[in-house]
N, C-alpha and C positions, 0 to 999 in steps of 0.2 A: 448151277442151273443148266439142264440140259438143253441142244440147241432145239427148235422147232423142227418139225419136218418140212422138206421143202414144198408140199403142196397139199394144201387142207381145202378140203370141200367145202361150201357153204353149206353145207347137212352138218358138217362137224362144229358148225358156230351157231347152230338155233338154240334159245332161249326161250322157257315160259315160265313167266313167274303171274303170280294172283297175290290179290291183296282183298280181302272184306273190308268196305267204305265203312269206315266208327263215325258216331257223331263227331271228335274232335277233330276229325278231318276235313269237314265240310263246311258250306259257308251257311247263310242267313236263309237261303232258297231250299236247303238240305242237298245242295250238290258236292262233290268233291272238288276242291280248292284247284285250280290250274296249277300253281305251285307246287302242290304234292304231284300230280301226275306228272310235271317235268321232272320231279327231283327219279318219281319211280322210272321214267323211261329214262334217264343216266345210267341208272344203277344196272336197270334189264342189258341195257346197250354194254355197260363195261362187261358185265361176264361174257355177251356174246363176243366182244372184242378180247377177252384175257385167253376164252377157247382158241380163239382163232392163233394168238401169237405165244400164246404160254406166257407170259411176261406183264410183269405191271403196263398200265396204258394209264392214260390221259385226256381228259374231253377235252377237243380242240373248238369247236363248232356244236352247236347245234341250229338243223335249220328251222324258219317260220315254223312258231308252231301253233297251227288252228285247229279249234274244238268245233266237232261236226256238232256232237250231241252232248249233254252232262250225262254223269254216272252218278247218279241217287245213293243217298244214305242208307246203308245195310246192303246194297247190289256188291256182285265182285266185281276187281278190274282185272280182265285176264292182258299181261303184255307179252308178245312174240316180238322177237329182236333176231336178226342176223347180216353177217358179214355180207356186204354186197360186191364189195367193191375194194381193192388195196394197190396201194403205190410201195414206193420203197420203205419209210417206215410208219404210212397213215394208212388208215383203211375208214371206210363209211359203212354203219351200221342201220341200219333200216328198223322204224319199231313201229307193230301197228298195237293199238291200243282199242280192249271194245270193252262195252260194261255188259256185265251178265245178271240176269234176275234169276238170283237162285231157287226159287220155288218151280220157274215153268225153262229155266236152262239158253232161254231167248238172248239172244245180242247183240249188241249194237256196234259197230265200228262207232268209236270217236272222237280219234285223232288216229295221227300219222307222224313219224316225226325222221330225218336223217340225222347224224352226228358223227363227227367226222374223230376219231382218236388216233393218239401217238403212239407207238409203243416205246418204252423205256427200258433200258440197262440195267442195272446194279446198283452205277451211278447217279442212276436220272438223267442220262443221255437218249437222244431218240436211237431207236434200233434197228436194225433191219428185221422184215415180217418176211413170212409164209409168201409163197404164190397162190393167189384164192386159185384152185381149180374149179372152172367153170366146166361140171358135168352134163348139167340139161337145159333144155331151151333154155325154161325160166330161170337159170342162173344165168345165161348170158344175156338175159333179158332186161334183168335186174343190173346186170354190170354195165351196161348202155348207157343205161338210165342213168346209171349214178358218176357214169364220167361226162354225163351233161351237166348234171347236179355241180359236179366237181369243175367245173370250166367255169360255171356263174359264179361258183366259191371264189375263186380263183378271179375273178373279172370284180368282183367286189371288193377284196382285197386289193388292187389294184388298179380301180378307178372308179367305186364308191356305188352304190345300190344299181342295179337295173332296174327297168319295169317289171320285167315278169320272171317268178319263179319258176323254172323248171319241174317238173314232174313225172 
């Protein structure tokens, strides 16, 4: 395996994947199941995280995840995911989720999700990652944010829920 470069832009880790909502995906109301949109924002998250480190990864976290809006039977789900944020060998991936009505192209944010992954070795050892290069505002903006995110993570793990979520 070749090694990574040592510095990847958050442009080199965006992700968009779609999914058209089938009936067997939805519940009794014709929306799509909460559970499939977690399982799809894992999946959108690990490629934006496999870009980023070249190397198998791991979902370590994901954070609260609230549904603004449902996404309707026959709508697309469009998910954009990217690298915000990286330590030694975790990084936090950012995924917004909106549903689309394919006939008039209209969409809705609804949900948001962070997820924190590992990356891994050969052996399934954690690894050393990239240095995210923060090139624009909005990348250091984004990186802010997510080492606030990352302090509550971190505060949770070591002395059990706060009040309030970060954002």
């Amino acid at each position: 395996m070749a090694d990574a470069p040592r510095k990847v832009p958050p442009s080199a880790t965006r992700t968009e994947m779609t999914w058209i909502v089938m009936p067997g995906q939805t519940n009794s109301h014709g929306t799509v199941f909460g559970g499939q949109v977690a399982a799809w924002i894992d999946v959108c998250a690990a490629v934006s995280a496999q870009r980023f480190c070249r190397s198998a990864v791991v979902t370590v976290a994901m954070d609260d995840l609230m549904f603004r809006a449902p996404i309707k039977r026959g709508h697309v789900a469009v998910l954009q995911a990217q690298v915000n944020w990286a330590g030694r060998t975790s990084m936090e991936v950012g995924v917004r989720v909106e549903g689309e009505e394919p006939l008039t192209g209209n969409r809705v944010h609804t949900s948001t999700a962070y997820l924190t992954f590992v990356a891994l070795d050969p052996q399934g050892n954690p690894r050393d990652v990239p240095e995210l290069e923060r090139v624009t505002d909005e990348d250091r903006r984004r990186w802010r944010e997510a080492e606030r995110r990352r302090e509550w993570r971190l505060e949770i793990r070591d002395k059990g829920r706060p009040e309030k979520v970060p954002r």
